[in-house]
N, C-alpha and C positions, 0 to 999 in steps of 0.2 A: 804879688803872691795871690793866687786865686783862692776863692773863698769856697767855692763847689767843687766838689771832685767826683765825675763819675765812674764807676767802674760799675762792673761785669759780675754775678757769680751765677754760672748755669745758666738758666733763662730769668732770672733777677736782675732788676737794676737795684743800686744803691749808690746812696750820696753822702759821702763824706764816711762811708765803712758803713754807714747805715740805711737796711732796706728802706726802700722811697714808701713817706708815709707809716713808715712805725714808728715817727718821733710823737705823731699824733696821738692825743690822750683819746681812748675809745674808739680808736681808729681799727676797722675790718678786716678781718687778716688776709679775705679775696683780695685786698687791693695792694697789699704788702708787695713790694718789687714792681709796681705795676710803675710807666710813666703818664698820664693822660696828657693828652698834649693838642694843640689847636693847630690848622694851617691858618699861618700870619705870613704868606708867600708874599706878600708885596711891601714886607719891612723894610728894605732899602731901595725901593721903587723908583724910575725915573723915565722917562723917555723924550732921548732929543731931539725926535721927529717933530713931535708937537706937547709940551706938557700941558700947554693953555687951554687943553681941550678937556681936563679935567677939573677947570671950575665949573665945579655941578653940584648938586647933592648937596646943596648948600653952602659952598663953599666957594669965595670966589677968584681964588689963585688955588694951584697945588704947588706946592712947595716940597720936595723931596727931602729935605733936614726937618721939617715942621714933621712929616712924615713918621720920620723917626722917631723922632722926639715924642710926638703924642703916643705912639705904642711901649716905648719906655714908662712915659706915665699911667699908663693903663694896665702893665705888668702887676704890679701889688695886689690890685682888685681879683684879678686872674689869680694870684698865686692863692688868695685867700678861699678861691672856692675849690682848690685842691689843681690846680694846671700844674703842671712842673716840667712842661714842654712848650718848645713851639718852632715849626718850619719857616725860616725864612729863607728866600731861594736871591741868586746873586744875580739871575736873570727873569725873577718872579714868577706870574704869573698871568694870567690872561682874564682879561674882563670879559669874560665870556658873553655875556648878556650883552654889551652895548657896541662896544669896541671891536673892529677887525683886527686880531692877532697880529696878521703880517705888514700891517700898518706903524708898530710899536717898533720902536730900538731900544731894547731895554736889557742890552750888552757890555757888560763892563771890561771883558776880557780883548778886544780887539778885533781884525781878522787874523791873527796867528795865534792867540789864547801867551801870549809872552808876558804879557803883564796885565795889571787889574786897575783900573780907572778907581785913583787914590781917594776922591767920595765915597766912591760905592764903599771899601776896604773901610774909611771912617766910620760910616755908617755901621756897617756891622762890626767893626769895636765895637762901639756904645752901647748895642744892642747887647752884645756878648758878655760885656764888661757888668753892666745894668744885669742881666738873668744872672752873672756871677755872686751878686752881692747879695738877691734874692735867694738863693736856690735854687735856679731854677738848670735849664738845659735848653741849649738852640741845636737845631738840627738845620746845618745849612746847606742848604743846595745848591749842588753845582749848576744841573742845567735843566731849561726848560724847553720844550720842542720847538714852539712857533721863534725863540730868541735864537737856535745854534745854525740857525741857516746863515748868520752874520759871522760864522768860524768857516774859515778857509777847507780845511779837511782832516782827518783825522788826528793828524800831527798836530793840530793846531788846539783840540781836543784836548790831548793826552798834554800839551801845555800846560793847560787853563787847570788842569786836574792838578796837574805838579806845583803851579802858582797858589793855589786854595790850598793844598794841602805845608807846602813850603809855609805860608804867611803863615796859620795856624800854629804850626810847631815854632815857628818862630817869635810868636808873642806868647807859648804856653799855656793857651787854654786847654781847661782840663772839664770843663764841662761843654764840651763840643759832640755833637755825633755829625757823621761826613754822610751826606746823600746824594751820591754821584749826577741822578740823574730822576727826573719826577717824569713817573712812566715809561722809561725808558721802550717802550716796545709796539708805544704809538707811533703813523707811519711820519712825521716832520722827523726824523732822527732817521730815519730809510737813507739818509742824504751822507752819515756818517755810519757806517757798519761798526765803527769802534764803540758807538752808542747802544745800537740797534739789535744787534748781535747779544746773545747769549755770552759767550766766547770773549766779546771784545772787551764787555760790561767786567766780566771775573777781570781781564787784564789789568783794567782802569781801577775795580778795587784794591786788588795786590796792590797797585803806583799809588794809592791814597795811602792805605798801611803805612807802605816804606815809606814816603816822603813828609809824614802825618808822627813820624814818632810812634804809631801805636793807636793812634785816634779811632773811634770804632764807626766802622763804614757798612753804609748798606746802599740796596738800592730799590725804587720800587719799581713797579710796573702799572697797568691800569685794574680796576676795579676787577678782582675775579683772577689775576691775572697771576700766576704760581711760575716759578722756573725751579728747578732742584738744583741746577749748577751753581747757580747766583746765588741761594739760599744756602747752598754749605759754604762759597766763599764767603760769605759775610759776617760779618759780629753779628751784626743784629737783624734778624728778617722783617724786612719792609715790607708791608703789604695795604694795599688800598681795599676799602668797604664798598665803595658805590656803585650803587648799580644793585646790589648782590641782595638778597630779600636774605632775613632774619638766619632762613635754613643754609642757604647759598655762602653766607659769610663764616659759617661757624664749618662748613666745609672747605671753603679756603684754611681757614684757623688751623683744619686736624689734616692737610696736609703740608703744613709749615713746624706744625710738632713730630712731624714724623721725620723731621731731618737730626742726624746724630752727627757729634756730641750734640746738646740741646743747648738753646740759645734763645736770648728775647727776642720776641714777636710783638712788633710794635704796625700796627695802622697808624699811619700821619696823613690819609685822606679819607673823607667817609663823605658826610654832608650835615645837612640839619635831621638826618632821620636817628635821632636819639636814643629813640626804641634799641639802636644797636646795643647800645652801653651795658644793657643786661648782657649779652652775647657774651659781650667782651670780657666783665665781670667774670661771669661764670667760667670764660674760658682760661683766666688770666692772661689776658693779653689787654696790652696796650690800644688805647684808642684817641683816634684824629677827629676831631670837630672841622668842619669845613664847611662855614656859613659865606657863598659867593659874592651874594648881594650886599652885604656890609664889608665884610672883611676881601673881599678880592677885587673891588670895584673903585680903583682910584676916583675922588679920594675915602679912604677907607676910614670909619670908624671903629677905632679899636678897644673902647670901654667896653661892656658887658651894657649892651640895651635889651630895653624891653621885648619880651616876647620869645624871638629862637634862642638867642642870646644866655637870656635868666635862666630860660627852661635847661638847659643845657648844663648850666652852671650847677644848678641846684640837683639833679641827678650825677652830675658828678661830684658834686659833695654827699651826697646821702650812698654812694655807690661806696665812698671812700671811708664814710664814719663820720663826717664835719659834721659836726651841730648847728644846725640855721633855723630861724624859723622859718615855718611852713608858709606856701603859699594857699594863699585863703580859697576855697575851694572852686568861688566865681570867678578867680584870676586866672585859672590854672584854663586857658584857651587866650590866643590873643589873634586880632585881624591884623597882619605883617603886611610891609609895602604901601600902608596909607597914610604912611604920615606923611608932614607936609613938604620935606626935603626929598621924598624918595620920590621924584617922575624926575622924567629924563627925553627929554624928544616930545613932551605929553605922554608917555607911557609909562605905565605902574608895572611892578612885580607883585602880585598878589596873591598870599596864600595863609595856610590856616596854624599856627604855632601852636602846642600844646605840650602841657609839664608830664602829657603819659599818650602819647601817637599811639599806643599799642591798645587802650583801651575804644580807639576809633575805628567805625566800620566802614563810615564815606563821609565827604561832606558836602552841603550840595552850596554854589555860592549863588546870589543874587546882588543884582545890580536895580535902582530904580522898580523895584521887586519883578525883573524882566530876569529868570534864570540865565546863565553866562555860562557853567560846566559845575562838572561833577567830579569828584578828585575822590579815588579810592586808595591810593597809596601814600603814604609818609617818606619825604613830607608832602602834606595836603595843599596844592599848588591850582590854581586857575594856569591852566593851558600847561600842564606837566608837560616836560618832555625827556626830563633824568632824574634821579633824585636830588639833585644840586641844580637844576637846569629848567627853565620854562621860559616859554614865552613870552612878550609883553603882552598889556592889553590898552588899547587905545582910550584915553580918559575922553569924555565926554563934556560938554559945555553946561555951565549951572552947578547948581548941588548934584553929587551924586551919593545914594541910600545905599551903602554897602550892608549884605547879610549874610553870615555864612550861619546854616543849618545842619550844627554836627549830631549826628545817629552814632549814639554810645552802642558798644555791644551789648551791653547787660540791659536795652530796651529803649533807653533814658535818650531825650531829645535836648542837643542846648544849643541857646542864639546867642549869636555875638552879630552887633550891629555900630557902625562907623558910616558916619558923613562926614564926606569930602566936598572940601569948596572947588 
């Protein structure tokens, strides 16, 4: 017997007959129905190309059950800062940063999508089962682009949909939501028009519905990325943040309320630009946390760490009404990507974390006190090249005197400064 039940009223969610987040004493009424929710895309993660190539990051096997199992354990923490979501996809997601995509087989469905490789299916029990007994909500994903090249053709497709959605109703989860497809409209899915298509996408929702019992299905697209067909078939209108500045996202937003009858609008992609959160707040809609470099980078850490992590955490608690103490005003910036587990090849992810991106005008970084770049956008990254995405940067021999020098808007100058061995 399941412990969570979600259901639907308008563009509200609510758990168990009750809006998400009004069991909360003091709790916001902006956030009332809202779900906030994180991308955990690589919860039941594997690849049997080569998994050995993910002991890294400190860690020296990957282990795809240990996998699991640590994001299990790291649920509580998450729920306590107000999360009541999270995407895990059954073909993940891509380490974008280090790993070539089409090098991974991280396929559970076959080449004909007829049946589901009975780990992966383990896996997400536990995970479902686990968010069950929490509160909480999984939103699992059917497919990811660079993994459906390993499906045969469309039929093979429309399988794998009917399999996800058949196991589902079969074990009675009642706190499930169905996401056909992450992005669907980027061109790796060009290979299956069932995907790729407008047209094909509504078909594959209606076959989750039917064969789902009822389960509420959506799907997204990429950053920015609006369809009105797909948004009336759906329960729930799925939509991605990234990419999209402050203004650009909350225009996505007011053309997904303009679909009648009205319905939730949830984002389950955004990045570490947090700044959104007000947006989302304001607009009541739903919003994705999508921190790449810890959470999509097998192997992944799934605790609340320091820095993008916290920060994130704690505006989504204060967004929602949770009582926390504050963080202390010199904490509120942190240097991301130095610590001593995160290089990879000798290369770092380095960039500038802060509990309010939006009171920032640039930052400028220093290396060795030899300037290295300037980051004017959130988040504040050495070698940006998306909001979720940047470069590496080559570490050097010796000590290295890391400095970032952030220029408040309201005039104020502050240093954060990290040495690396």
């Amino acid at each position: 017997m399941s412990e969570t039940i979600l259901s639907i009223k308008e563009n509200k969610f609510l758990i168990n007959n009750k809006l998400v987040y009004s069991e909360i004493p003091d709790s916001l009424p902006q956030a009332h129905g809202l779900l906030m929710n994180a991308r955990f895309i690589q919860g039941v993660f594997d690849d049997v190309n080569n998994r050995e190539r993910y002991a890294r990051f400190g860690a020296t096997v990957f282990d795809p059950e240990k996998n699991t199992e640590d994001l299990i354990k790291a649920l509580p923490m998450w729920y306590s800062y107000g999360l009541r979501a999270f995407t895990v996809g059954f073909q993940g997601g891509g380490p974008c940063c280090t790993i070539n995509n089409y090098s991974i087989n991280n396929n559970p469905y076959g080449e004909n999508g007829t049946s589901i490789d009975k780990a992966y299916l383990s896996r997400m029990e536990s995970l479902i089962k686990a968010a069950d007994k929490l509160g909480m909500i999984v939103i699992v994903s059917c497919f990811y682009g660079a993994q459906t090249r390993h499906l045969k053709d469309d039929k093979a497709v429309i399988n794998a949909v009917k399999q996800v959605s058949n196991w589902i109703k079969d074990l009675k989860f009642t706190n499930v939501i169905i996401e056909i497809a992450n992005e669907h409209d980027i061109w790796d899915f060009k290979v299956h028009p069932v995907l790729y298509t407008e047209k094909g996408v509504v078909d594959l929702i209606k076959i989750a519905q039917r064969e789902s019992g009822g389960i509420p299905v959506g799907c997204s697209g990429t950053g920015g990325y609006f369809s009105e067909i797909i948004a009336e078939a759906s329960d729930i209108i799925l939509i991605h943040g990234n990419g999209q500045t402050r203004q650009q996202y909350y225009n996505l937003i007011k053309k997904a309320k303009a679909i009648k009858p009205i319905k939730p609008i949830l984002c389950n992609e955004d990045s570490q630009a947090i700044s959104q959160l007000e947006v989302s707040f304001k607009a009541g809609v739903s919003w994705g946390y999508y921190n790449n470099m810890t959470k999509q980078e097998p192997p992944t850490y799934w605790s609340v760490l320091k820095g993008e992590d916290n920060f994130f955490a704690h505006r989504m608690a204060m967004g929602i009404g949770i009582k926390l103490e504050e963080i202390p005003k010199e904490e509120e910036f942190y240097l991301q990507g130095l610590e001593p587990n995160m290089i990879f090849e000798n290369k770092r992810w380095v960039r500038l974390s802060s509990l309010y991106p939006e009171k920032i005008n640039y930052v400028e970084f220093y290396r060795n006190e030899e300037l290295i770049d300037i980051a004017y956008d959130d988040p504040f990254m050495v070698n940006y090249k998306h909001n979720w995405l940047q470069e590496a940067i080559e570490s050097t021999e010796g000590i290295e005197k890391w400095q970032a020098i952030i220029y408040l808007l309201n005039g104020e100058i502050v240093k954060k400064e990290v040495l690396v061995k």
